[in-house]
FIDOLUM-53254 format. One record per atom (N, C-alpha, C): residue number from 1; atom name; x, y, z. Coordinates in Angstrom, 2 decimals. Atoms other than C-alpha are relative to their C-alpha. Layout:
<sites>
SITE num atome      xx      yy      zz
SITE NUM    CA       X       Y       Z
...
</sites>
This chain:
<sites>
SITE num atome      xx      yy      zz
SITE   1     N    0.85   -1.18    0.00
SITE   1    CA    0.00    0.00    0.00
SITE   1     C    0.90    1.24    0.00
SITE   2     N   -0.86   -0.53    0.39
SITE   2    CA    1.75    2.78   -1.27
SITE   2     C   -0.55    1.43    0.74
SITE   3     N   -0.01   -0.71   -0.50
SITE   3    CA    1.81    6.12    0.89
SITE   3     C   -0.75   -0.37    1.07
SITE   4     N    0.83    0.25   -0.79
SITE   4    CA    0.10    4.40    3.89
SITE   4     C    0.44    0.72    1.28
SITE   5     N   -0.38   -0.86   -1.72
SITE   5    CA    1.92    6.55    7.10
SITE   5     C   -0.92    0.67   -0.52
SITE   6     N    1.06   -1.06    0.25
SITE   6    CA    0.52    9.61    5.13
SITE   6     C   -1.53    0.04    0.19
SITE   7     N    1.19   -0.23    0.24
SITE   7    CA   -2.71    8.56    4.36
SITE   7     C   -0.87    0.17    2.10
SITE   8     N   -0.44   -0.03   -1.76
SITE   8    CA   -2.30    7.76    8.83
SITE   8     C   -0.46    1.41    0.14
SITE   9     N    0.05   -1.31   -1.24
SITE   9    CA   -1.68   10.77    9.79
SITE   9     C   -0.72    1.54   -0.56
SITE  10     N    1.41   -0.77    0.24
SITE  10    CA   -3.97   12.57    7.51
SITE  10     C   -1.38   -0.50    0.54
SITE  11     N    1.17    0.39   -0.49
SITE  11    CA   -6.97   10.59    8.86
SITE  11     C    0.28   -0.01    1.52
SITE  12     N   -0.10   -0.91   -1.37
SITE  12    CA   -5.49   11.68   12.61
SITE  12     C   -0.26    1.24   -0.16
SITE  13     N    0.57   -1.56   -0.30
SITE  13    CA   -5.56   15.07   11.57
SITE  13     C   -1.09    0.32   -0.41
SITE  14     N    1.43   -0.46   -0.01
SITE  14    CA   -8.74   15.57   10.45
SITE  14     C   -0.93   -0.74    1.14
SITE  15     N    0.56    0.62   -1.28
SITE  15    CA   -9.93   12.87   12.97
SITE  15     C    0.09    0.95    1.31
SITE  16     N    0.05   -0.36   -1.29
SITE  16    CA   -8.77   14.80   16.02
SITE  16     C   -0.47    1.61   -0.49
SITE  17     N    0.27   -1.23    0.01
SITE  17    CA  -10.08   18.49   14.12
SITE  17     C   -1.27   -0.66   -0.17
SITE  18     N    1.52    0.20   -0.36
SITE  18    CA  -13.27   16.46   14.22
SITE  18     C   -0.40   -0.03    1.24
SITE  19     N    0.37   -0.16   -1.68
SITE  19    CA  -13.20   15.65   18.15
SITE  19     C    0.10    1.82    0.64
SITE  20     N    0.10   -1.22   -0.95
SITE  20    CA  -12.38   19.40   18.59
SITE  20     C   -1.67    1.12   -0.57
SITE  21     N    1.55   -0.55    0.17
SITE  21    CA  -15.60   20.62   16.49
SITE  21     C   -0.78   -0.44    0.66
SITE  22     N    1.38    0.70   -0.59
SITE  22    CA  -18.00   18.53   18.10
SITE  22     C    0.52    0.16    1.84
SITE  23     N   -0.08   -0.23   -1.56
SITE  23    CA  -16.12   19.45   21.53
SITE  23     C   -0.51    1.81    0.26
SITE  24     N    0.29   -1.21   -0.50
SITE  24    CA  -16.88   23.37   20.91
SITE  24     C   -1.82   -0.03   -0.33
SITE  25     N    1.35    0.35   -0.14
SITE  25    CA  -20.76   21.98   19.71
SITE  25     C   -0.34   -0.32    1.20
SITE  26     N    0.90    0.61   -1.24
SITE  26    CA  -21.40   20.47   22.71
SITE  26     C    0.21    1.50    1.31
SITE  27     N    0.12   -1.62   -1.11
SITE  27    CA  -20.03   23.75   24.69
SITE  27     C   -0.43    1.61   -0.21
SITE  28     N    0.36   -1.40    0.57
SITE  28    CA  -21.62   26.22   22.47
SITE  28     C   -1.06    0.44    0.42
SITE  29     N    1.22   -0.45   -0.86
SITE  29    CA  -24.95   25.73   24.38
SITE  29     C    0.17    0.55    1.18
SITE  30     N   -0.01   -0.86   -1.50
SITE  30    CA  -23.53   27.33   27.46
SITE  30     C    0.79    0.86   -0.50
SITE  31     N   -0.75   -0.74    0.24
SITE  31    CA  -20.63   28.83   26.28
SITE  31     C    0.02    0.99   -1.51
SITE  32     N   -0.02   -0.65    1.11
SITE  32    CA  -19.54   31.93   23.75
SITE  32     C    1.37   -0.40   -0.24
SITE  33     N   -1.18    0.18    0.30
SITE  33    CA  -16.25   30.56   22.55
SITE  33     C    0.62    0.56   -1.55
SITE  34     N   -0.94   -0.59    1.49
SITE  34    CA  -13.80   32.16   20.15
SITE  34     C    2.03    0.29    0.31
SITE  35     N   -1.76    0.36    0.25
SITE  35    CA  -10.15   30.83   19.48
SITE  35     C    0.23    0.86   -1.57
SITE  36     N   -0.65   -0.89    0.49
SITE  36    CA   -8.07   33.22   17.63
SITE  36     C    1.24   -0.33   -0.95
SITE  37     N   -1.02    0.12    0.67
SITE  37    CA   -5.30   32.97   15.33
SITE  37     C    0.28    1.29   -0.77
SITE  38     N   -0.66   -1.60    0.77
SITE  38    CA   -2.97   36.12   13.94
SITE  38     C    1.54   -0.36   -0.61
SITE  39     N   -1.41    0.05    0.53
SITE  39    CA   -0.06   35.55   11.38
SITE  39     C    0.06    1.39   -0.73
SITE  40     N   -0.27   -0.42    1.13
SITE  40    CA    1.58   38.10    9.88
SITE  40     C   -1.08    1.22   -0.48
SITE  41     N    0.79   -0.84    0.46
SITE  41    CA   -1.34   40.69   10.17
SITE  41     C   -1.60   -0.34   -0.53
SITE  42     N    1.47    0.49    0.21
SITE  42    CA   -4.27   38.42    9.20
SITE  42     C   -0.47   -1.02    1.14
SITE  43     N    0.45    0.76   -0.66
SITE  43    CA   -6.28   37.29   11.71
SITE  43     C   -1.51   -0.47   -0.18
SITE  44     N    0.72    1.19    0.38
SITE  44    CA   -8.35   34.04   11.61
SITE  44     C   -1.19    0.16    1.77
SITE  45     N    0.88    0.43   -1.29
SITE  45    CA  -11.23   33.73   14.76
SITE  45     C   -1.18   -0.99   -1.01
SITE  46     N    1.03    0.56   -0.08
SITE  46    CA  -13.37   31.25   15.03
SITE  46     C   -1.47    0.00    0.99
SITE  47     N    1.27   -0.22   -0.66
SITE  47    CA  -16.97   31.83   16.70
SITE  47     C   -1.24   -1.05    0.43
SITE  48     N    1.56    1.23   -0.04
SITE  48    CA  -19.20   29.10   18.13
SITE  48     C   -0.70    0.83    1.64
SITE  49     N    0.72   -0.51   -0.62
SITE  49    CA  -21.87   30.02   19.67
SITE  49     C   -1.77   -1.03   -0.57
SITE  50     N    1.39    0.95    0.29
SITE  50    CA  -25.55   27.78   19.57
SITE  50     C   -0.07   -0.91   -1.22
SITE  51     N   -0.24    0.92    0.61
SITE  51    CA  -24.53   25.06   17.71
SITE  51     C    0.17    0.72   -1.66
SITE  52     N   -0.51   -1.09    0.72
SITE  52    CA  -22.99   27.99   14.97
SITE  52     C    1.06    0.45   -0.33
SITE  53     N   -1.52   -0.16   -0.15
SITE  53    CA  -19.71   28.37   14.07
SITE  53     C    0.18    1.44   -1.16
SITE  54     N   -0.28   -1.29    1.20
SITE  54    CA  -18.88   32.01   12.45
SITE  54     C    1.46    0.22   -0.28
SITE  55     N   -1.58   -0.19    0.26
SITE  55    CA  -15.26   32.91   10.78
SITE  55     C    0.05    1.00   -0.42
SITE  56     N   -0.30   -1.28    0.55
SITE  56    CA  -14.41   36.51   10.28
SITE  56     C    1.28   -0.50    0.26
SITE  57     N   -1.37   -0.10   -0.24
SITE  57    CA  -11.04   37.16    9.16
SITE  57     C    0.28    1.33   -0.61
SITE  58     N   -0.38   -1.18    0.07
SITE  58    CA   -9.46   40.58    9.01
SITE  58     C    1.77   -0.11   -0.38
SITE  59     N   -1.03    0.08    0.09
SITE  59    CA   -6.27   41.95    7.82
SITE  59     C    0.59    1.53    0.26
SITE  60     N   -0.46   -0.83   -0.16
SITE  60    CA   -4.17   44.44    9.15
SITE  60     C    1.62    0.48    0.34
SITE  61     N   -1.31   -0.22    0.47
SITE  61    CA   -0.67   45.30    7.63
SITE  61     C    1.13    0.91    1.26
SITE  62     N   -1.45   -0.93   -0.95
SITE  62    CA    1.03   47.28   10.63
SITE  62     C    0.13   -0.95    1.16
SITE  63     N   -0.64    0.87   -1.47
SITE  63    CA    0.98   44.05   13.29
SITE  63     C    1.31   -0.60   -0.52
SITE  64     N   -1.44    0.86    0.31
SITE  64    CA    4.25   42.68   13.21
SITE  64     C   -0.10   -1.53   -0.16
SITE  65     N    0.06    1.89    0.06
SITE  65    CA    5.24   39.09   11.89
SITE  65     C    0.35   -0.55    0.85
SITE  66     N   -0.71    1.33   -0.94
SITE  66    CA    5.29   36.51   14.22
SITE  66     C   -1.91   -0.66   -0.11
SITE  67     N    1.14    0.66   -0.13
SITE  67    CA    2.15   34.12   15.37
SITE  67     C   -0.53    0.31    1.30
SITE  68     N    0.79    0.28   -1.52
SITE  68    CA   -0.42   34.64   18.30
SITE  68     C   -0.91   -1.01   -0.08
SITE  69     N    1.28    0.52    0.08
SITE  69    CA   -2.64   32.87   19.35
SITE  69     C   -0.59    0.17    1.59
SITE  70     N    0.78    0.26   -0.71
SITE  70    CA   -5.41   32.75   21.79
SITE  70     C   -1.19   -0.48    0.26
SITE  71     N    1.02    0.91   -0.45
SITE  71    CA   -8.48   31.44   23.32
SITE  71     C   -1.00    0.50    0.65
SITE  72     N    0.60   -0.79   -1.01
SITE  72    CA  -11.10   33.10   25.21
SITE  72     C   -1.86   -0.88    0.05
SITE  73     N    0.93    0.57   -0.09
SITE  73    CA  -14.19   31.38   26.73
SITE  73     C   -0.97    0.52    0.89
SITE  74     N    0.84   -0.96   -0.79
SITE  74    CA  -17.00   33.35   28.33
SITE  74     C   -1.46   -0.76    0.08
SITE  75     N    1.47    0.39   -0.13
SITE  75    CA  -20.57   32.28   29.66
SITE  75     C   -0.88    1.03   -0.66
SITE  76     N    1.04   -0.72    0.49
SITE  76    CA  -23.26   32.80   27.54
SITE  76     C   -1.45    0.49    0.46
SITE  77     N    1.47   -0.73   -1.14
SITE  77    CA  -25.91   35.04   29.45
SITE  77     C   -0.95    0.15   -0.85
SITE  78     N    1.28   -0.31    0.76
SITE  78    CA  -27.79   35.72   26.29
SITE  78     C   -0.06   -0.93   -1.34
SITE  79     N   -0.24    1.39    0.91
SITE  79    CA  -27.70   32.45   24.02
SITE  79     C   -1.07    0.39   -0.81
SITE  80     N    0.77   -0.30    0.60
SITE  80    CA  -30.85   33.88   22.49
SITE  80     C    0.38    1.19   -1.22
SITE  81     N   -0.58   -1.41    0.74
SITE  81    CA  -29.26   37.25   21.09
SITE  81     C    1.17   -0.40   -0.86
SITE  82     N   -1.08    0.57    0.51
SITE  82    CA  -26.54   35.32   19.99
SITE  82     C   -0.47   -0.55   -1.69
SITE  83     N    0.59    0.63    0.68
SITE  83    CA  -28.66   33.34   17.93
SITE  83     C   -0.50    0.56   -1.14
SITE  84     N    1.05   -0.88    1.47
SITE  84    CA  -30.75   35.42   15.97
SITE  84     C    1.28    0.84   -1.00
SITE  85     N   -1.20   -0.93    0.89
SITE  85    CA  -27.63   37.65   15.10
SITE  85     C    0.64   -1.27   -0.98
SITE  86     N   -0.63    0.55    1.39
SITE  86    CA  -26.21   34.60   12.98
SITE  86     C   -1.11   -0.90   -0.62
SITE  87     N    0.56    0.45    0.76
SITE  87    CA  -29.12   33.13   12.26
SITE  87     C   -0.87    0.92   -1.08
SITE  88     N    0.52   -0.78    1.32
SITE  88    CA  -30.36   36.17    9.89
SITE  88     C    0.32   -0.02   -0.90
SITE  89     N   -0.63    0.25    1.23
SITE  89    CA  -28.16   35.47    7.63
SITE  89     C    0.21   -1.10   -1.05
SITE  90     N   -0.06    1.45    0.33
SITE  90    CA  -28.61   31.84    7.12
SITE  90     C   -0.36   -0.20   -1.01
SITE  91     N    1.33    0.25    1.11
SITE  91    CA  -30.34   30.25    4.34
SITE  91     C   -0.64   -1.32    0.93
SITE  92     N    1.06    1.17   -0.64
SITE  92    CA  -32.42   26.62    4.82
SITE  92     C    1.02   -0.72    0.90
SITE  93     N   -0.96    1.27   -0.35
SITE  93    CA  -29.31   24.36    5.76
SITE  93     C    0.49    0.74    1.07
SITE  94     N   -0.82   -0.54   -1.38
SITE  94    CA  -27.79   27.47    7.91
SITE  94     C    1.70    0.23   -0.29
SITE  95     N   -0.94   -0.40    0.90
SITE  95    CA  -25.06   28.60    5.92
SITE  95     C   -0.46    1.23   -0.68
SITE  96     N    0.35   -0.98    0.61
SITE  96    CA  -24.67   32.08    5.31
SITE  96     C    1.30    0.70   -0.27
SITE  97     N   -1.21   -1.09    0.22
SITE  97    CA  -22.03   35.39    4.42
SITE  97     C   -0.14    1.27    0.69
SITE  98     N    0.48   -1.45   -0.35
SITE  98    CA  -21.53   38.93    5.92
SITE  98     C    0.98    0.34   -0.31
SITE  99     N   -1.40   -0.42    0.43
SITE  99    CA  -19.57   41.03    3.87
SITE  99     C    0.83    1.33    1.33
SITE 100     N   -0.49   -1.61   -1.00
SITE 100    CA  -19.43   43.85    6.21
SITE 100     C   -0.37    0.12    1.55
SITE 101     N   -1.19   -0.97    0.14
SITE 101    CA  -18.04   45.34    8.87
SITE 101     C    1.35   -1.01   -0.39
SITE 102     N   -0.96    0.72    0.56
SITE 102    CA  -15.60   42.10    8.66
SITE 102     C   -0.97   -1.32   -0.72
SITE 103     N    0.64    1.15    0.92
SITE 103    CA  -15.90   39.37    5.62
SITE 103     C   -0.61   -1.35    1.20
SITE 104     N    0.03    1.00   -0.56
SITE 104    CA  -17.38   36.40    7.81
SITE 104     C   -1.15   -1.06   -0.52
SITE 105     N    0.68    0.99    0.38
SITE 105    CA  -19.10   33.10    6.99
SITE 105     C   -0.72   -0.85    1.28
SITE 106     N    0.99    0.26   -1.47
SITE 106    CA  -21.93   31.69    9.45
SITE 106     C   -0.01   -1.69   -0.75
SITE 107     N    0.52    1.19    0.37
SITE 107    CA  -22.40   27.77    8.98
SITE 107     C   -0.44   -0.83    1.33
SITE 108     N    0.30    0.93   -1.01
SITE 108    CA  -23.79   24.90   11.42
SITE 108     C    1.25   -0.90    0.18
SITE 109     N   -1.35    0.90   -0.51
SITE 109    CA  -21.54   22.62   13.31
SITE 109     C    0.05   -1.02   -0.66
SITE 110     N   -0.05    1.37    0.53
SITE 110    CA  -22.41   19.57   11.94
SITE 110     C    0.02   -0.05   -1.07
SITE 111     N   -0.02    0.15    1.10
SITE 111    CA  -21.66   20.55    8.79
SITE 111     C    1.49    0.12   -0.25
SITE 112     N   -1.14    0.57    0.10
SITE 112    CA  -18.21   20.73    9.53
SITE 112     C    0.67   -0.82    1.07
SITE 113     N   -0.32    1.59   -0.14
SITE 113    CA  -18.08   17.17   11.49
SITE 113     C   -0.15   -0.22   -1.24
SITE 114     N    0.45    1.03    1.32
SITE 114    CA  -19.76   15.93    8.16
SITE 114     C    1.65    0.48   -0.46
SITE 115     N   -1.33   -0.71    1.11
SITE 115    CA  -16.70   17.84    6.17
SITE 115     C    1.74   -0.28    1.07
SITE 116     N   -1.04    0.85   -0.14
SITE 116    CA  -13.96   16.59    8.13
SITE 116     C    0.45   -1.65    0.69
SITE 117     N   -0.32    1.86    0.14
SITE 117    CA  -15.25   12.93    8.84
SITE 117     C    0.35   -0.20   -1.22
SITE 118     N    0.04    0.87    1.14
SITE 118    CA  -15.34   12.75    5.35
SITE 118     C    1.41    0.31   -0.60
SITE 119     N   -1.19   -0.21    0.38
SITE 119    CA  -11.81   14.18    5.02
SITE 119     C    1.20   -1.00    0.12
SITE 120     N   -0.79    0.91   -0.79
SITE 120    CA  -10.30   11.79    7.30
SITE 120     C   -0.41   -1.38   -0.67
SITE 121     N   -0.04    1.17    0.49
SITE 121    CA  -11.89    9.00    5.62
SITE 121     C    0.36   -0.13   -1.26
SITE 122     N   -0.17   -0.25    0.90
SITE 122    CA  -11.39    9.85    2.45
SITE 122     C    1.01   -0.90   -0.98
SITE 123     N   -1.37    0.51    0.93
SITE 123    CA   -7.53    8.67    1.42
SITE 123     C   -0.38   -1.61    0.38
SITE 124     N   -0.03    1.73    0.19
SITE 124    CA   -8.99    4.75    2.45
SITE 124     C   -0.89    0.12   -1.16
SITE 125     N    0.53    0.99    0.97
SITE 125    CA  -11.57    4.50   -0.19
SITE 125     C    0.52   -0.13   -1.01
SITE 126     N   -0.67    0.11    1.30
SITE 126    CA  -10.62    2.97   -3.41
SITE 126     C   -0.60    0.54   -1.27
SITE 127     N    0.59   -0.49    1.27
SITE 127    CA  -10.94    4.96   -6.48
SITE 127     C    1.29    0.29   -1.11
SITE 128     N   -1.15   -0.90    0.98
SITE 128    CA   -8.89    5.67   -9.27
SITE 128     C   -0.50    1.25   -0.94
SITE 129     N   -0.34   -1.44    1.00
SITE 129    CA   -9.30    8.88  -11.44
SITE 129     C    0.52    0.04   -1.03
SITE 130     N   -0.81   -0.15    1.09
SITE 130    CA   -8.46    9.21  -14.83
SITE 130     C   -0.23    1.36   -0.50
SITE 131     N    0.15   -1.30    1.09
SITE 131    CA   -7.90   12.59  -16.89
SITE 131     C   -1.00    0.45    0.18
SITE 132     N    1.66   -0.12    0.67
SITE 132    CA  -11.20   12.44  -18.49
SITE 132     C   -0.98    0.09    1.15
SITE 133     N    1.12    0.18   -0.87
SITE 133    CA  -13.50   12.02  -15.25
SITE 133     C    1.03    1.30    0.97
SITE 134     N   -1.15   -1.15   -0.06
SITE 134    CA  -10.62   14.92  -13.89
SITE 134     C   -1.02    1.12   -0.46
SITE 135     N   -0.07   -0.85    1.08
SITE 135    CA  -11.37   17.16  -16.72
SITE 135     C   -1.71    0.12    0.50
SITE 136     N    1.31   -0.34    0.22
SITE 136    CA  -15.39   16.99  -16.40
SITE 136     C   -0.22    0.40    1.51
SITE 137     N    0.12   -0.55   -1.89
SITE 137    CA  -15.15   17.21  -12.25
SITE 137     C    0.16    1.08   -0.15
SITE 138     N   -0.82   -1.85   -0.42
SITE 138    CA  -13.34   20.72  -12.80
SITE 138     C   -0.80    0.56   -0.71
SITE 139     N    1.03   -0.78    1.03
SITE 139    CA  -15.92   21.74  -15.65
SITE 139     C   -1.17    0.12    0.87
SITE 140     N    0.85   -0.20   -1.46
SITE 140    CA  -18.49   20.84  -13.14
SITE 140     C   -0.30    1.14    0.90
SITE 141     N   -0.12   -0.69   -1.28
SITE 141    CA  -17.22   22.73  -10.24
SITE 141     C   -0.19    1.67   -0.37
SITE 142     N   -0.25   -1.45    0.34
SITE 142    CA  -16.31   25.79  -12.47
SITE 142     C   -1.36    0.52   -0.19
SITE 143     N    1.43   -0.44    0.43
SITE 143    CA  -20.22   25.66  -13.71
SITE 143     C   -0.28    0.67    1.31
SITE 144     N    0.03   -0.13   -1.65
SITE 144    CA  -21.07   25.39   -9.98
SITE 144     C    0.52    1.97    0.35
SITE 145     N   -0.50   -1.20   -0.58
SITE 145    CA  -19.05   28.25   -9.22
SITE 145     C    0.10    1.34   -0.46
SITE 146     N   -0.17   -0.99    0.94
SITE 146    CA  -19.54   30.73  -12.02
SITE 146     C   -2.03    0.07    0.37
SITE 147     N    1.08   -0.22   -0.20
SITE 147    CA  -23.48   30.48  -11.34
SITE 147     C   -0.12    0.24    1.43
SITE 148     N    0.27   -0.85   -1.13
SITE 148    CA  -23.08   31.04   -7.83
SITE 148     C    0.58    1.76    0.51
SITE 149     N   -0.25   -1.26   -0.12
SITE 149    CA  -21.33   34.27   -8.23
SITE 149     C   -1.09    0.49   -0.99
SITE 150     N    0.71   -0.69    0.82
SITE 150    CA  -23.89   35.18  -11.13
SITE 150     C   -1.37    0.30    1.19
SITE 151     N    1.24    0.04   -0.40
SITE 151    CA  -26.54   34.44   -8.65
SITE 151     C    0.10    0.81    1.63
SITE 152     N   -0.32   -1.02   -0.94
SITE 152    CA  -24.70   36.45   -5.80
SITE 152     C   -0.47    1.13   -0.44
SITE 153     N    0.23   -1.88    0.58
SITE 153    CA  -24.95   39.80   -7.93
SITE 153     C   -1.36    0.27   -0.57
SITE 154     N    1.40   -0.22    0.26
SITE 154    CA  -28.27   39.24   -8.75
SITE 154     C   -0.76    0.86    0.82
</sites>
């Protein structure tokens, strides 16, 4: 079996970034949690809050390079107010955008367990790929992705 450590310790790392989503789901009903990340001037937060995970990321060119990070976990007194603020933006599934004041993306939790069980399982199943089934996947995606910006500016 040819690259089998790799395929290892890619199905650990998405495995154990699955135990930590479903560990800030289960504490998003009490808690407002938001872990932080800053390289280099762009910083990454993550937002869970009522089974809700939001990602604004900002960028601002005068912090100096190096890496922070932090963590900050606060009781949620108003789990209701919380709620409505990312759920306005949602659509049916709960997946939404806010361009402004920072770019951020609202989605449900369990939509990224689904998206990195299926990461982690991924490199076992057997498939092969040729060119041709290649070539029409990317025509696909590009359709996909050229009608959802047409249907953004609408």
């Amino acid at each position: 079996m040819k690259y089998r450590k790799l395929r290892i310790a890619w199905s650990v790392a998405w495995g154990v970034a699955c135990l930590v989503v479903i560990a800030l789901w289960v504490r998003s009903y009490s808690r407002f949690e938001v872990p932080t990340a800053s390289v280099a001037g762009l910083t990454i937060q993550v937002v869970s809050s009522q089974a809700k995970l939001a990602v604004p990321a900002s960028y601002d060119p005068s912090y100096e390079i190096g890496w922070l990070w932090q963590f900050e976990s606060v009781s949620d007194d108003d789990p209701e107010g919380h709620n409505e603020a990312m759920s306005y933006i949602a659509n049916a599934i709960g997946v939404g955008y806010v361009p402004t004041p920072l770019p951020t993306i609202v989605f449900p939790d369990w939509l990224s367990v689904l998206l990195s069980a299926t990461l982690a399982t991924a490199p076992w199943l057997p498939c092969r790929i040729g060119l041709g089934t290649l070539l029409i996947g990317m025509t696909v995606a590009a359709i996909g992705l050229g009608l959802a910006v047409y249907a953004h500016r609408q």
